[in-house]
N, C-alpha and C positions, 0 to 999 in steps of 0.2 A: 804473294810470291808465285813466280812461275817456274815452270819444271817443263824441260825440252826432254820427249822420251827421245832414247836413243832411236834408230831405225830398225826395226825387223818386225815380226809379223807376231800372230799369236801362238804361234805354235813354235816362236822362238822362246826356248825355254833359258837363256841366261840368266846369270844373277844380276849384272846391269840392267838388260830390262826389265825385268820381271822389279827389283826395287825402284827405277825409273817411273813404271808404269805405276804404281801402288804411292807413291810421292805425290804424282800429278794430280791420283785421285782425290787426297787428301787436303795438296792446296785447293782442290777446284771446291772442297764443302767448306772449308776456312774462308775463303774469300781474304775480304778485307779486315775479317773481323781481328783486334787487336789483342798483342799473345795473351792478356788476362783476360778475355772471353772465346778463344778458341778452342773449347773442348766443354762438353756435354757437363762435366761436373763444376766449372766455372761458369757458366750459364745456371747452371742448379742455385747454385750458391748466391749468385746476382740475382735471384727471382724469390732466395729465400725458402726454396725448398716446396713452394707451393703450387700444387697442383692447379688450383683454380687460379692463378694467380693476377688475371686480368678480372673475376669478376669480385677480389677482393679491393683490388684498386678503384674499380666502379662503383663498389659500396662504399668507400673512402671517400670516394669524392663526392657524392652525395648525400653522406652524411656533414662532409664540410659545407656545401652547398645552402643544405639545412640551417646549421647554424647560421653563419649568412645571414641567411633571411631574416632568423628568431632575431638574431643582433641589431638587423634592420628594424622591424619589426618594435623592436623595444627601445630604439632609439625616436621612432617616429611620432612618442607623446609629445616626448624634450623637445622634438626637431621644430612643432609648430611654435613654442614657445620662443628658441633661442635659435642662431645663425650660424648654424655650421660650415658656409661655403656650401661649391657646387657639388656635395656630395652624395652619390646613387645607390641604387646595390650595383650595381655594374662595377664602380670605384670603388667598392668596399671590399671586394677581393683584392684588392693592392694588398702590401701590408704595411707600407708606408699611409696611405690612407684611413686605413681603417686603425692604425695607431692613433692618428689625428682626428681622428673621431671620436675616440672614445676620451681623449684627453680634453677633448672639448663637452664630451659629456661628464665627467667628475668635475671640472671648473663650473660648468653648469650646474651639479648637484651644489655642492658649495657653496653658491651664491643662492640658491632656493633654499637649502637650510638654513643659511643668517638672514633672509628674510622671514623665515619663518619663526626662526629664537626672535627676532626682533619683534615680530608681530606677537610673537605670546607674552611676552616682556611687556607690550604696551597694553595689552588686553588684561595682566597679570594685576597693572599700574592702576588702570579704571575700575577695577572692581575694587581695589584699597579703598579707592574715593569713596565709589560708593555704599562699601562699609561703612565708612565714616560719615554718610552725609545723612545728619537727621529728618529731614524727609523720607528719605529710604527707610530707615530705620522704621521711620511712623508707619509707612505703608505698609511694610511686610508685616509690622505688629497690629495692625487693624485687620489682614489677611490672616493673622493668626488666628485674634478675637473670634471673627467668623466662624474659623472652621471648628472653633473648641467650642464656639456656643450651638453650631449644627449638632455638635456628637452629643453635647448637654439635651436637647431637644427629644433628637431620635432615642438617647437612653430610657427618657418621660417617656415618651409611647410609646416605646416598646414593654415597658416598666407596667405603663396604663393597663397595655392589651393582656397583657401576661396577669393581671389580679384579674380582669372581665373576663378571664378564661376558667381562670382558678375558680372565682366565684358562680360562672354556668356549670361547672363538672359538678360543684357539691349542691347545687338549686336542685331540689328534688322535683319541682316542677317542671324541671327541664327534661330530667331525667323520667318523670311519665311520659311526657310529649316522646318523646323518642319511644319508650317501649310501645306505645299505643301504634306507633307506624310501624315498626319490625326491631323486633329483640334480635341481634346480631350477635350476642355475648357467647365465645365459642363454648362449647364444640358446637351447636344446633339454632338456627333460625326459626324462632314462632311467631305466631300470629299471619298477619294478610299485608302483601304487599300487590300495591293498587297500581296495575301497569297504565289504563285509561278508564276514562268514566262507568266502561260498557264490559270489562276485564280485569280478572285480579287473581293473583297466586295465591295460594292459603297452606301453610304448613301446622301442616298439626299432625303432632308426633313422627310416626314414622310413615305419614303419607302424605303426600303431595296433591294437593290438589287445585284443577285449574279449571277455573270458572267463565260461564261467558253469562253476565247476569242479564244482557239483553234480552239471550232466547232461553234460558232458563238450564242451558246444558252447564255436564261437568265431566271431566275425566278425571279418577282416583289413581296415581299411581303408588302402591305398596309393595307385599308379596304376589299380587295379580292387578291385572288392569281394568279397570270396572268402568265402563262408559253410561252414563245417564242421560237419556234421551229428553228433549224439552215435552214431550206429548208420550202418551201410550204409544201410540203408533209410531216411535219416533224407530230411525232407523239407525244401524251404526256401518256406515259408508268404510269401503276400504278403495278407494282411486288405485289402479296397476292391478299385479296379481296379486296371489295371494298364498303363500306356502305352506304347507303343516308336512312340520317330519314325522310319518306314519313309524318312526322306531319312539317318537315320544309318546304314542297314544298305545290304548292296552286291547287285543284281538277278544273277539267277543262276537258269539252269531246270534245272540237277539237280542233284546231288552231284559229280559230277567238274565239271564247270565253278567248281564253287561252290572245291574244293581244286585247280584249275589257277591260282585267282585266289588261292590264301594261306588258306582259310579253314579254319580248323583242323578237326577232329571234335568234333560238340558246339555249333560255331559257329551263329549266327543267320544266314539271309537270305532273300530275299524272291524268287518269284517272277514272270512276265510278269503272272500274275493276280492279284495283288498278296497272294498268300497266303505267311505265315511259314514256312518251311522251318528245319529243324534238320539239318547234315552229319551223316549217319550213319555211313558209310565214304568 
């Protein structure tokens, strides 16, 4: 609708113009638009009130789009099997098409499931038979035979192995051989066990002891470590350093102090100048 303002200026203050003028303005932002969307809260209303309301529609549509596809997509096993026409995803947006499609896929289902009752029905049919067919019969009971005379067999030897076991635990001769190599029976391990021809461990009581029968050595482990050299001159080697904590050893400035205090000959101790000492007499 158009609106003819009257003639005068701006600084014509009538009430024709002045409602002329304010008319005009009104149709010129109406346009064309038609009386049930020309105003801000008919427009509200036709868009549902939403704000974002273009990018809910874009989500709509791409969520339909989605499906679509999925539809497509699951239609595409059947579709190698059976003849739906020239149908696309392009044409499945129809919805006259895509009715047609899917009514062609439930007829399709249909007919795959009475093939398939049919085919269980006849596979149902052959094994009657061959229940009933005495040869079959024979062969599965010959199959049986077998397996029940294998478990007969394996029961025997296992039956066998189990008294040859029984009867080695209570053989006392068995039972020397074994102690004669290493008594194992807890809490404590005696006797020698022989690592190589030329080496062997020896437990007795509460020391350890390891042997090199070759060169005649031995180290005792107990309450202290006692190394036994193959010769008098023999040496006792320490490869790297060699630590002693001077708060384990006892201060002492000569040899008789050192044996007034208990320290045998041979003994370690240290003294004012924090130097090692060895009792000599």
């Amino acid at each position: 609708m158009t609106y003819t303002v009257p003639a005068g200026t701006y600084g014509d203050y009538s009430t024709a113009f002045i409602q002329a003028y304010i008319d005009q303005k009104i149709a010129d932002v109406v346009g064309l638009a038609p009386a049930t969307l020309d105003t801000l809260g008919e427009l509200a209303d036709a868009l549902g009130d939403d704000p974002a309301y273009f990018s809910t529609i874009a989500a709509q549509v791409t969520e339909l789009n989605t499906d679509v596809s999925d539809i497509v997509t699951a239609l595409g096993v059947v579709e190698n099997d059976q003849d739906f026409g020239a149908f696309t995803a392009a044409t499945l947006t129809d919805t006259t098409n895509l009715k047609a499609v899917l009514e062609a896929f439930a007829s399709a289902y249909e007919t795959t499931k009475g093939n398939l009752e049919s085919a269980d029905t006849g596979l149902s049919n052959r094994l009657d038979v061959l229940e009933t067919d005495p040869t079959t019969a024979a062969a599965v009971a010959a199959v049986q035979s077998d397996v029940d005379q294998n478990e007969l067999d394996s029961d025997a030897a296992d039956n066998a192995l189990s008294g040859r076991l029984d009867t080695l635990e209570v053989d006392p001769t068995t039972q020397s051989a074994v102690d004669a190599k290493l008594n194992i029976a807890n809490p404590a391990a005696t006797g020698d066990l022989t690592v190589d021809t030329e080496a062997r461990l020896e437990f007795d009581g509460n020391i350890t002891k390891l042997h090199n029968d070759l060169r005649g050595t031995r180290i005792d482990i107990g309450n202290n470590i006692t190394v036994y050299p193959a010769a008098a001159d023999g040496r006792f080697e320490i490869e790297g350093g060699l630590y002693i904590r001077l708060t384990d050893l006892e201060e002492h400035n000569n040899d008789a102090s050192a044996a007034a205090a208990g320290i045998v000959v041979g003994g370690v101790y240290y003294d004012n100048n924090g130097s090692l000492k060895i009792r000599r007499t």
